[in-house]
C-alpha positions as CSV (number, residue, x, y, z in Angstrom):
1,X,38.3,17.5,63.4
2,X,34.6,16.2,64.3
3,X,33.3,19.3,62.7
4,X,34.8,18.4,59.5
5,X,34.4,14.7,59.6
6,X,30.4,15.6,59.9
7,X,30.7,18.4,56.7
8,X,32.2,15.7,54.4
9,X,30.1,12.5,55.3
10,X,26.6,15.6,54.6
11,X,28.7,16.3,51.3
12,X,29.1,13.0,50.2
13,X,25.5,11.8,51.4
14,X,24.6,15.1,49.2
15,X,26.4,14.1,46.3
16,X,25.4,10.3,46.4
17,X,21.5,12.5,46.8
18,X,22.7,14.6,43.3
19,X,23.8,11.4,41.4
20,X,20.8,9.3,42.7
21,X,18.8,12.0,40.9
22,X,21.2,12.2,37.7
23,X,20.7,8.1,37.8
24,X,16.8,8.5,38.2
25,X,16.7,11.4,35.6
26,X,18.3,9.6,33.2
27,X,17.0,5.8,33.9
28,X,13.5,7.9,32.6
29,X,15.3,9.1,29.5
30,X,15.9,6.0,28.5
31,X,12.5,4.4,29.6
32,X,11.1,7.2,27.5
33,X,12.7,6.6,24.8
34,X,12.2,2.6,25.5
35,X,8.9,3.1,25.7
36,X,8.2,5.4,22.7
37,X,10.6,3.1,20.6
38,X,8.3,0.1,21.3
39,X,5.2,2.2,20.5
40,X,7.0,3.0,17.3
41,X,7.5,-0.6,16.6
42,X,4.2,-1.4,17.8
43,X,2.9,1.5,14.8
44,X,4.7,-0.4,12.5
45,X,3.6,-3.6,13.1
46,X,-0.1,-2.7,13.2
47,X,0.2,-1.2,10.0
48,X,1.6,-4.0,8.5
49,X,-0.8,-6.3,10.0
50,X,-3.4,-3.9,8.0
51,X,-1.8,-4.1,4.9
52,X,-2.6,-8.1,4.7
53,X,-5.6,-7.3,3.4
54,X,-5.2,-4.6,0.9
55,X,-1.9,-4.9,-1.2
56,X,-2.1,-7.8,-3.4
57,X,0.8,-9.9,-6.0
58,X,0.5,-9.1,-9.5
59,X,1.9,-11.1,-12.5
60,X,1.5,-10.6,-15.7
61,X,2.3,-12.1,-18.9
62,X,2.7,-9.6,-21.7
63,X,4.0,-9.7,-25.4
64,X,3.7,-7.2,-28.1
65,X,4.9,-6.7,-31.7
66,X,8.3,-6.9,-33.5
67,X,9.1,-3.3,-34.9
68,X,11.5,-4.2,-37.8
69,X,9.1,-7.5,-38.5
70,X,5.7,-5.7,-37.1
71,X,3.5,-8.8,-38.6
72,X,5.2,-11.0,-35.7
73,X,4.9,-10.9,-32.2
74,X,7.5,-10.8,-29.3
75,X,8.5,-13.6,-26.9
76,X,6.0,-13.8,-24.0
77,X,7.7,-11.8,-20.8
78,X,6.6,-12.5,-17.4
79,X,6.1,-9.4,-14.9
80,X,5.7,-8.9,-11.2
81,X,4.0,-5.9,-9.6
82,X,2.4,-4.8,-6.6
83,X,-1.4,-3.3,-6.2
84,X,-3.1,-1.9,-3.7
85,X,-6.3,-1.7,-2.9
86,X,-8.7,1.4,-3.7
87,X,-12.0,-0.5,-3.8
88,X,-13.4,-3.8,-2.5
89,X,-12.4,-5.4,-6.1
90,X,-9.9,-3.0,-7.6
91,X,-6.3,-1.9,-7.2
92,X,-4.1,0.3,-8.5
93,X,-0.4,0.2,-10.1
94,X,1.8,2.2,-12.0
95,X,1.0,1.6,-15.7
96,X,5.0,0.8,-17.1
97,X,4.4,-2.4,-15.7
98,X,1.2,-3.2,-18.0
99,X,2.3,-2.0,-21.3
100,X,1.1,-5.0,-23.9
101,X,-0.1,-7.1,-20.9
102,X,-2.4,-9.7,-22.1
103,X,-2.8,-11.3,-19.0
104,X,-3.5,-10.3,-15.2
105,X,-3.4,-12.5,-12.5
106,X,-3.2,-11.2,-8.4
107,X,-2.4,-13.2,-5.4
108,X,-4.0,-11.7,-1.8
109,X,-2.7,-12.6,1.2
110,X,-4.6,-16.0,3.0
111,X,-5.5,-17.3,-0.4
112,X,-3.3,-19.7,-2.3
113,X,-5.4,-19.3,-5.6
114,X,-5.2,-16.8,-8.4
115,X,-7.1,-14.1,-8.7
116,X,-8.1,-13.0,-13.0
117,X,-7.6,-9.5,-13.5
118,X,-8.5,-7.2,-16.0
119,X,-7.3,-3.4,-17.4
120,X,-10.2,-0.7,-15.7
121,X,-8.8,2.6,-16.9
122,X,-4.9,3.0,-17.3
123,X,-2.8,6.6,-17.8
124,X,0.8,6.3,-19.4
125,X,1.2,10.0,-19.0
126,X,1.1,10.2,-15.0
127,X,1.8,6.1,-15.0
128,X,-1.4,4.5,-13.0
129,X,-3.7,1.8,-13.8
130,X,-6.9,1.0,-12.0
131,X,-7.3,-3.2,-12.2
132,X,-10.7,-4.9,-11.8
133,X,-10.1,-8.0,-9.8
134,X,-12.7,-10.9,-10.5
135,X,-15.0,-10.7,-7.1
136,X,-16.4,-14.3,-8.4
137,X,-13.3,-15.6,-7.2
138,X,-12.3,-13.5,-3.8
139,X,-12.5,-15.1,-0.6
140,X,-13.5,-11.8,0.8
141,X,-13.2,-8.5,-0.5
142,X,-10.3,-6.1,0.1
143,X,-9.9,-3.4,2.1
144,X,-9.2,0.0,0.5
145,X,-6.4,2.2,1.3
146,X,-6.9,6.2,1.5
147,X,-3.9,8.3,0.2
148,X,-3.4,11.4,1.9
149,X,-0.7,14.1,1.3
150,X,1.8,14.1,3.4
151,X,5.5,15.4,2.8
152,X,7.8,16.1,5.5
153,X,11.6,16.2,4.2
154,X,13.8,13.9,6.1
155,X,11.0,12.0,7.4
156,X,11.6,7.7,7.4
157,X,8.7,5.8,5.3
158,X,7.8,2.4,5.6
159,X,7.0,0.4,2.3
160,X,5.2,-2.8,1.9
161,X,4.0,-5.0,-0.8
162,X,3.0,-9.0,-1.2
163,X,5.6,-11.5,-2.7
164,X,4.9,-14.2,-5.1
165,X,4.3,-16.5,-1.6
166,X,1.7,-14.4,-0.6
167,X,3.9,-13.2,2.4
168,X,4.2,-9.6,3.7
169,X,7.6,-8.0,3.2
170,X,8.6,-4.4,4.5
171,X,11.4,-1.8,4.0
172,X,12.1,1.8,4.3
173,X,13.7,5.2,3.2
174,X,13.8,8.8,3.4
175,X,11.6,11.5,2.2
176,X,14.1,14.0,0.5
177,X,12.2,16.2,-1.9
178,X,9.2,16.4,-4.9
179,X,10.1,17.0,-8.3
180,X,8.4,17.0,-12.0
181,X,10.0,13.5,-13.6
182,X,9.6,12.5,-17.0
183,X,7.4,9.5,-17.1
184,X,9.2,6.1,-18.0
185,X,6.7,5.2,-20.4
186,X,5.5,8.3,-21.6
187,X,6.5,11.4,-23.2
188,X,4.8,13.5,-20.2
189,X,6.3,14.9,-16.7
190,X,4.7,14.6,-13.5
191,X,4.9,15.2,-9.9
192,X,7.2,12.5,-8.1
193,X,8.3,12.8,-4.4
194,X,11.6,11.0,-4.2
195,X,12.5,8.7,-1.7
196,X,16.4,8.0,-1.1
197,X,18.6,5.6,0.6
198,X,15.7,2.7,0.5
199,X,16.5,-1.3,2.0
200,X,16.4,-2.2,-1.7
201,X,15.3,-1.5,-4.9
202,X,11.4,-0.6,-5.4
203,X,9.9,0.3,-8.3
204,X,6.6,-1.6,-9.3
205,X,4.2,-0.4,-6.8
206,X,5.3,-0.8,-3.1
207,X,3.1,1.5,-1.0
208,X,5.1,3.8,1.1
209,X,3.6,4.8,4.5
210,X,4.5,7.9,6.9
211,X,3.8,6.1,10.1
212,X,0.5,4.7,9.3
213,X,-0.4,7.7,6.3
214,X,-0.2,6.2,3.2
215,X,1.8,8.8,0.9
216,X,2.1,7.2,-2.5
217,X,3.3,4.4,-4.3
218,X,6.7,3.3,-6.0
219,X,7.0,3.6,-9.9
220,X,10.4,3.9,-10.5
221,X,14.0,3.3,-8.8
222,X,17.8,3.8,-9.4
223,X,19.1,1.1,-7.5
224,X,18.9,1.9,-3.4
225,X,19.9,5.5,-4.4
226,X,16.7,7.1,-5.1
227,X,13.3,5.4,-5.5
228,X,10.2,7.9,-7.6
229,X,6.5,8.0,-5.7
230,X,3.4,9.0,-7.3
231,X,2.0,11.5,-5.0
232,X,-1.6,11.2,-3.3
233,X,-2.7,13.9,-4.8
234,X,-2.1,12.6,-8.1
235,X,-3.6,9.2,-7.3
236,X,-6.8,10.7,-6.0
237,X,-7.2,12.8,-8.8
238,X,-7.1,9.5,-10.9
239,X,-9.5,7.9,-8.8
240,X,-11.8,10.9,-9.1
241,X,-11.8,10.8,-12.5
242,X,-12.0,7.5,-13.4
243,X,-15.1,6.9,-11.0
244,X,-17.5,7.1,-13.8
245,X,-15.8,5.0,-15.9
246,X,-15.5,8.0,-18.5
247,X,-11.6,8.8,-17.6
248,X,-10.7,12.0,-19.4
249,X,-7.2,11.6,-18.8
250,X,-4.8,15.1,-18.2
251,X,-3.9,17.8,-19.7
252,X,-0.9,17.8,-21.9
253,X,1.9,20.7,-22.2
254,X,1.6,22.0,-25.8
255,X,4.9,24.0,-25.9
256,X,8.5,23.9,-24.6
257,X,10.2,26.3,-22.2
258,X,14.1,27.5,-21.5
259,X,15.3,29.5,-18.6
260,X,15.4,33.2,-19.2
261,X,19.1,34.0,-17.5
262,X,20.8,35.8,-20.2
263,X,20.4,39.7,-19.5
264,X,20.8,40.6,-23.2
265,X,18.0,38.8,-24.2
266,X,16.0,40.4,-21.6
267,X,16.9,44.0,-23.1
268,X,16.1,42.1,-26.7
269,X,12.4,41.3,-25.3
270,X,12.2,45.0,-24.2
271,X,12.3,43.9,-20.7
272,X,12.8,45.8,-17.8
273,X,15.6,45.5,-15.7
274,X,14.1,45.0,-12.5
275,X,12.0,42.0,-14.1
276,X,13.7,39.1,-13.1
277,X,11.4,36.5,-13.0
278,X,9.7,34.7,-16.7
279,X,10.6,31.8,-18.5
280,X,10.9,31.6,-22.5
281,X,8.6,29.9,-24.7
282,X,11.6,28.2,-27.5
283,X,8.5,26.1,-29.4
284,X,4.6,25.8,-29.6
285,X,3.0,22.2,-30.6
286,X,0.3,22.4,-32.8
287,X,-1.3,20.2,-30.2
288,X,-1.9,20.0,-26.4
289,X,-2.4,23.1,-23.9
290,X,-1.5,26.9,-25.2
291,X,-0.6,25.7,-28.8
292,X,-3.1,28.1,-29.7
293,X,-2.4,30.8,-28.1
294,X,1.3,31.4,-27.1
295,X,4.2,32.1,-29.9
296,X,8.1,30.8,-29.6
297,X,9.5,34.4,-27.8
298,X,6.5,34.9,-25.6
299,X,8.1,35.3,-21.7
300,X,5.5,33.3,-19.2
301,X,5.6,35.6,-16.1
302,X,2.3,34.1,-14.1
303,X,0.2,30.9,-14.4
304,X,-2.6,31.1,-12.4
305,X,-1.3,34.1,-10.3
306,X,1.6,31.6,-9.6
307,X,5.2,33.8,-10.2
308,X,7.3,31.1,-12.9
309,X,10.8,32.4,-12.2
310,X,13.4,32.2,-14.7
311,X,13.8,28.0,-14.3
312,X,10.4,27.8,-15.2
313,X,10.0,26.7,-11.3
314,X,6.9,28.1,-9.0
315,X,7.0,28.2,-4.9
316,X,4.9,25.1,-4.3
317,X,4.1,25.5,-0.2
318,X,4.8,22.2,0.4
319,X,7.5,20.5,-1.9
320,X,9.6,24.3,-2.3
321,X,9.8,25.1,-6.3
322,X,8.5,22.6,-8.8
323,X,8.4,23.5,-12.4
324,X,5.3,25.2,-13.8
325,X,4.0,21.9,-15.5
326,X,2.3,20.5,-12.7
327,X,0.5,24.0,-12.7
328,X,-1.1,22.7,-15.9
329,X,-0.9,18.8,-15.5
330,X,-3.0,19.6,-12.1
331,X,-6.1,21.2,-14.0
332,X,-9.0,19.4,-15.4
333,X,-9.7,19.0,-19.2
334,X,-11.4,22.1,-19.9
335,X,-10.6,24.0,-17.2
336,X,-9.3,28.5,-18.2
337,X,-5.5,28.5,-17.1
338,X,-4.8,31.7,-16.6
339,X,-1.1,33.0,-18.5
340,X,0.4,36.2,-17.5
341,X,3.0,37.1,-20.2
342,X,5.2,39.5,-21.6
343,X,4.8,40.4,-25.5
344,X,6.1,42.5,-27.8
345,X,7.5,44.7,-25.3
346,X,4.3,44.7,-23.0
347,X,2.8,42.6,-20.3
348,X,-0.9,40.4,-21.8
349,X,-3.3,38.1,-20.1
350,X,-4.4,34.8,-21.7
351,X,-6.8,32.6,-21.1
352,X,-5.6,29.2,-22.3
353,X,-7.9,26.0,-22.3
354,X,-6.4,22.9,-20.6
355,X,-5.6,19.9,-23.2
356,X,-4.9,16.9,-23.8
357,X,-4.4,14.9,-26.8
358,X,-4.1,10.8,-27.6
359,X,-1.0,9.8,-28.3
360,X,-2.1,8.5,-31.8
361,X,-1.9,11.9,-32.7
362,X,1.2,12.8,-32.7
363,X,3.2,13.4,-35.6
364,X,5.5,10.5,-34.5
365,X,3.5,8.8,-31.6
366,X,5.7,7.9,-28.2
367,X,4.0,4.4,-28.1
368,X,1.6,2.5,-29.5
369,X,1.3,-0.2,-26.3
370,X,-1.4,-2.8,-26.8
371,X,-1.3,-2.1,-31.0
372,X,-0.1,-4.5,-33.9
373,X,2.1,-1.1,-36.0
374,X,0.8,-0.2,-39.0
375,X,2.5,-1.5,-42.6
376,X,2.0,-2.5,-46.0
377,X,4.1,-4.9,-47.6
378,X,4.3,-4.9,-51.6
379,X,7.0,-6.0,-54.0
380,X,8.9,-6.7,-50.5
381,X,9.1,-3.2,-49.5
382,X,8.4,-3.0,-46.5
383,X,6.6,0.6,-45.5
384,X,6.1,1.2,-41.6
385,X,4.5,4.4,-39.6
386,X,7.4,6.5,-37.9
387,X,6.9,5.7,-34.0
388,X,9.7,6.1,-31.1
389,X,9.1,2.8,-30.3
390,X,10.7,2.2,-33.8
391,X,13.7,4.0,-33.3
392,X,13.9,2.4,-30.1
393,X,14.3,-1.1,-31.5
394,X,18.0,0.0,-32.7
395,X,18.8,-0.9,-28.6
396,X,21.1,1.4,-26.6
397,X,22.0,5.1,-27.6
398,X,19.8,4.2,-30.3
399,X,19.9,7.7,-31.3
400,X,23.0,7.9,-32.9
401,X,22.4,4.7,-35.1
402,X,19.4,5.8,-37.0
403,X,19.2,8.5,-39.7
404,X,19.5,12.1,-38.6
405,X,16.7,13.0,-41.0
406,X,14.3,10.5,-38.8
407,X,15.4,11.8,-35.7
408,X,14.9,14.8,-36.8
409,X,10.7,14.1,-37.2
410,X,11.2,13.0,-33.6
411,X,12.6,15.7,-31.9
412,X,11.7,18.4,-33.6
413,X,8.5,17.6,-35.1
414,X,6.8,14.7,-33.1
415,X,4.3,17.3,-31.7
416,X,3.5,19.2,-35.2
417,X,0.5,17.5,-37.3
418,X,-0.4,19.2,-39.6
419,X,-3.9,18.7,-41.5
420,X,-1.4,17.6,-44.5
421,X,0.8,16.0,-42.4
422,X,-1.1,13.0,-39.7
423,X,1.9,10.6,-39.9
424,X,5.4,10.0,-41.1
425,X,5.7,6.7,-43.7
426,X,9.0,5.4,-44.1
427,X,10.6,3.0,-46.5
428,X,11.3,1.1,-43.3
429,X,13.7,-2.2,-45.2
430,X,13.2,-4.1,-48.8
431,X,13.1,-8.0,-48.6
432,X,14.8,-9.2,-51.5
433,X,13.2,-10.2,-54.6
434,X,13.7,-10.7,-58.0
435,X,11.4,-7.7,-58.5
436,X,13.1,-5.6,-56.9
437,X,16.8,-5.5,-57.6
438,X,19.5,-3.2,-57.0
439,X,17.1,-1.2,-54.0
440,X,17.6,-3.5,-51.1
441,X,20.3,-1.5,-49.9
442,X,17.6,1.3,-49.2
443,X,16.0,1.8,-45.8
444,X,14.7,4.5,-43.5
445,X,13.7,6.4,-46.2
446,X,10.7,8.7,-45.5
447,X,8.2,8.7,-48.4
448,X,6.9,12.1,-50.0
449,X,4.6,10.8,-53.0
450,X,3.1,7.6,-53.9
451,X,1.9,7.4,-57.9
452,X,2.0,11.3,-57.8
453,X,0.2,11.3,-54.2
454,X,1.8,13.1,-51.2
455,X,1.3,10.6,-48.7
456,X,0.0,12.2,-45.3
457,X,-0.6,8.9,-43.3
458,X,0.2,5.0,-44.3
459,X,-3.6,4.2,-45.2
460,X,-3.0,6.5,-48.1
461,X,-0.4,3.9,-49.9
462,X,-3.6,1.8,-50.2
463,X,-5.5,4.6,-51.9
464,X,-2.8,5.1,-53.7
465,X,-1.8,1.6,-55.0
466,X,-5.6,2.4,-56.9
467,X,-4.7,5.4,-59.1
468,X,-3.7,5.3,-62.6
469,X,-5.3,1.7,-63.4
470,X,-3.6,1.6,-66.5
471,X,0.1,2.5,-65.3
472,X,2.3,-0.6,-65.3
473,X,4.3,0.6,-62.5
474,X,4.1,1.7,-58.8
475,X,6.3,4.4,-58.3
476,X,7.3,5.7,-54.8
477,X,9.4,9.1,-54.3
478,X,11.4,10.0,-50.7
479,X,12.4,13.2,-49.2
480,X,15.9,14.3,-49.8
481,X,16.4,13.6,-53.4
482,X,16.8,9.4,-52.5
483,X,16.5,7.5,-55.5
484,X,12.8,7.0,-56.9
485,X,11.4,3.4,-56.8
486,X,9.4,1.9,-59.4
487,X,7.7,-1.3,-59.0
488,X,6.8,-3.6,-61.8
489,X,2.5,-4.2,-61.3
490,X,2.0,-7.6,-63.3
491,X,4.6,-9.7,-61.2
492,X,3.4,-7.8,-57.5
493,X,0.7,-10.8,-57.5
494,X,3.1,-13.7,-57.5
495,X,6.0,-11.8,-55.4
496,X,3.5,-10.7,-52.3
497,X,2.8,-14.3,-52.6
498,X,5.9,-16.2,-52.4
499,X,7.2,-13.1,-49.7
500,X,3.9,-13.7,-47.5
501,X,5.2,-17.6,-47.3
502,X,8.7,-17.2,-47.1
503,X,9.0,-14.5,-44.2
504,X,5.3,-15.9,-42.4
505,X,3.7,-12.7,-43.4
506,X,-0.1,-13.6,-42.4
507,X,-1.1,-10.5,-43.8
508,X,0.6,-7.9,-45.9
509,X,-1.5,-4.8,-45.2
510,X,-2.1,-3.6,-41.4
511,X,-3.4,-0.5,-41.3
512,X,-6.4,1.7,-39.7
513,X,-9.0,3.0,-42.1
């Protein structure tokens, strides 16, 4: 009975012994994780503390032009953004947020007064601006961030940015993956990592940090769903480039692309069967990079030694596969891009020069941000350049309310100048007149000839408003057998008159030699 009393006391003193340990064992756990918890916190509140002095407030006040009345301007808006700092005196922030800005204004934090800003070097096509801040009026000079590339999927990310109270506010999200995005203002794509499940909607330059790493800033959101980064690497590159003040800008894609999947079309191309990987060419520009060298049918199989499978997607080490753009968009103007592809039945090597073009000379430009659009007013028909901002104006799914013949020049043809071809003119509305009854009804009419002319660009309407001085009448033809318009000379003098006062048309003729 002793014997056994003694055995169960030593196996309860051992088993108080084993949970002592379990209690000690896990009492460190938690202090552990305690601990490295509160370093976490302490990360994060360090590099917040460092932000103070290197994001800053941005508002704006920007206005542009009316596209159906282009000799007006539009209502004032006022904008907010964030900047951060890449220089003592500069910033940068996505562009969307600048478009027609006509005046700057920053807020740092510890200083209650403006800071006047001004437009360095901006890119619409990969969306950053650089901003010059006026040192004259700094307290003390900012102090630059350094982006570096980091991308580790699931990883959380800090953001910060500066309110209009000068105050430091924070959030987060979750890295989830990098993909090419069509810029919002822009008809380019470029790389975005893509942040999800963010504290609340970012989108005008919020700096997102990895820990302490800074890894790219905000430039576009869909609610708290996902939120769009420009990558370091492309901000750097724009720094780089920009340095000398001389910004070159980046290549442009001069041809379109569609996955190669069908295996009939394969045997078509004279492919072999075991080829699996190539993407077609469906279009080539007559601007931008390879428009003079590839041909619609031609199967890209290699860029740079990089395999393009049949998505048009490459293996990008660190962000998985990425379509083949940023293969291009990554190069510097100038630069041999080498194509590996498949034509006429046989492989062929190309060397293709990287691009770029300005927007100005598209067929039918994206934008014209910062521009008054080009028209002539005479008789009261009103003639405009063909833009997308145009089209735009018709307000949501505004392409199914204009003309299919105009969206046509857009889609199809917006990247095809042609030597006789520089713009599309267009009969854009009439405003009635006594001189020119019974065509107000017409608009969105694309104009062919003008007195016999073929009109290549809108300038030419003034050139051609000189020819036969001893004709009595303008006369204006369209494209697709629209009614010709003929416009009496002798009363134009009085009517452009009379038009200029009763619509507030300062000047009837705005265009560029």
């Amino acid at each position: 009975m002793r014997m056994n009393l003694e055995f169960r006391i030593i196996r309860c003193a051992s088993e108080i012994s084993f949970l002592h340990s379990k209690f000690l064992i896990l009492l460190c756990g938690f202090a552990s994780l305690w601990l490295a918890e509160t370093s976490v916190k302490a990360g994060e509140e360090q590099t917040r503390e460092a932000m103070k002095g290197s994001i800053v407030y941005l508002e704006i006040s920007s206005y542009g032009y009316d596209q159906i009345r282009p000799w007006k301007n539009t209502d004032i808006q006022q904008k907010s953004g964030v900047g951060c700092a890449t220089g003592a005196y500069q910033v940068i922030t996505p562009a969307w947020n600048l478009t027609d800005a006509k005046l700057i204004k920053a807020k740092v934090s510890g200083q209650n007064e403006y800071i006047p800003a001004k437009i360095k070097t901006i890119d619409y096509e990969i969306d950053l601006a650089l901003l010059e801040l006026d040192a004259s009026a700094m307290k003390k000079p900012l102090k630059p961030i350094r982006f570096e590339d980091k991308f580790q999927r699931g990883n959380k990310l800090n953001y910060y940015w500066l309110n209009a109270n000068g105050e430091m506010t924070t959030g987060q999200g979750y890295m989830d993956r990098a993909e090419m995005v069509h810029s919002t203002v822009s008809y380019a794509y470029f790389l975005n990592l893509i942040v999800t499940n963010t504290s609340q909607e970012t989108s005008t330059g919020q700096v997102y940090c990895d820990g302490s790493i800074p890894s790219g800033i905000s430039c576009w959101s869909k609610n708290t769903t996902e939120t769009g980064l420009i990558p370091a690497a492309i901000i750097n590159n724009f720094l780089a480039r920009a340095k000398d003040g001389n910004y070159p800008g980046v290549p442009a894609v001069g041809f379109t692309t569609e996955a190669l999947l069908d295996p009939t079309t394969r045997a078509y191309l004279k492919m072999p069967a075991t080829m699996k990987n190539g993407v077609q060419v469906t279009n080539v520009y007559t601007i931008g990079t390879g428009s003079e060298s590839l041909k619609a049918g031609d199967v890209i199989l290699r860029i740079d030694g990089k395999e393009i499978d049949a998505y048009g997607k490459f293996l990008y080490p660190a962000y998985d596969r990425i379509s083949f753009h940023h293969l291009i968009t990554s190069h510097k103007i100038g630069d041999d891009i080498v194509f590996d592809i498949w034509r006429d039945g046989g492989k062929q090597q190309l060397r293709v020069q990287a691009k770029n073009f300005d927007v100005g000379e598209m067929l039918v430009p994206y934008y014209e941000y910062g521009q008054q659009p080009e028209y002539v007013v005479t008789g009261g028909f009103v003639f405009q350049k063909l833009t997308r901002s145009y089209l735009a104006n018709w307000g949501k799914d505004w392409d199914g309310k204009v003309t299919p013949h105009l969206l046509h020049y857009l889609r199809d043809m917006a990247f095809k100048p042609t030597a006789q071809r520089r713009e599309i003119v267009i009969l854009s509305y009439v405003l009635p007149a006594q001189i020119n009854l019974g065509y107000t009804d017409l608009a969105q009419l694309v104009v062919s000839k003008f007195n016999g002319m073929p009109i290549s660009r809108i300038s030419d309407i003034e050139k051609a408003q000189k020819l036969n001085p001893g004709a009595k009448y303008d006369v204006v033809e369209f494209e697709l057998d629209n009614p010709t318009v003929v416009i009496p000379r002798q009363q134009l003098p009085q009517v452009d008159a009379t038009l200029a006062t009763s619509y507030g048309i300062r000047k009837l003729v705005n265009v560029n030699p």
